[in-house]
C-alpha positions in Angstrom: 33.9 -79.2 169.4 33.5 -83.1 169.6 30.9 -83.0 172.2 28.1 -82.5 169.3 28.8 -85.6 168.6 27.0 -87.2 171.9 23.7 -87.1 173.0 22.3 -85.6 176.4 23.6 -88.7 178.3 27.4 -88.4 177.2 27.5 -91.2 174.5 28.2 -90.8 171.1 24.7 -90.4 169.3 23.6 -94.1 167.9 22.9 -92.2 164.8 26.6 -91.7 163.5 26.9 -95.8 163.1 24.5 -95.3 160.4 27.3 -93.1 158.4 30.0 -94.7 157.8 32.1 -91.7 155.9 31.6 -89.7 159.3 32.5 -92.5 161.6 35.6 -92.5 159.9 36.3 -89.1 159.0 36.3 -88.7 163.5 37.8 -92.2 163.5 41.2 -90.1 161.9 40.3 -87.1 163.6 41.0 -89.4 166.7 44.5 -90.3 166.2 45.4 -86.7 166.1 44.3 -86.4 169.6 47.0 -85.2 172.0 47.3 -86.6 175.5 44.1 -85.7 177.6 41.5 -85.4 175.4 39.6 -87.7 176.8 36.4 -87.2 173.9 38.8 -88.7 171.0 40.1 -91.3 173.3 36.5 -92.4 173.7 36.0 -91.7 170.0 38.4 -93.9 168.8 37.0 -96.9 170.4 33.6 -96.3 170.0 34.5 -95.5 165.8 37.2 -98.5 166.0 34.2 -101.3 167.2 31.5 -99.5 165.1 33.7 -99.0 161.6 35.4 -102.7 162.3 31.4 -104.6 162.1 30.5 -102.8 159.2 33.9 -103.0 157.0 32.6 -106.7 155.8 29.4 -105.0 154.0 31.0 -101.9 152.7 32.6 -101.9 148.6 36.4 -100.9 148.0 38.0 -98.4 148.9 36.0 -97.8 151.6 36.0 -101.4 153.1 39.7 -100.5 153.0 
């Protein structure tokens, strides 16, 4: 289901950075991973770095 989320080379498509609702809707979709899903493992760090250099620009309650 997650793999939509990646492009042809098995990255997560640069285009999600660019929404920040959707980075962290599958940022929280991550931490209900269960052991072995190795897509929301590499989900959560790619949302955590992305969703961490953008909180300084975004207004409450999203910053949040």
């Amino acid at each position: 289901m997650f793999t939509k989320f990646k492009n042809n080379k098995g990255n997560f498509k640069e285009s999600l950075i660019n929404d920040v609702q959707g980075m962290l809707s599958l940022y929280e979709a991550a931490h209900l991973r269960g052991h072995g899903e190795d897509i929301l493992d590499e989900a959560l760090v790619f949302t955590a770095i992305h969703l961490e250099s953008v909180a300084s620009h975004l207004s409450p309650p999203l910053a949040a």
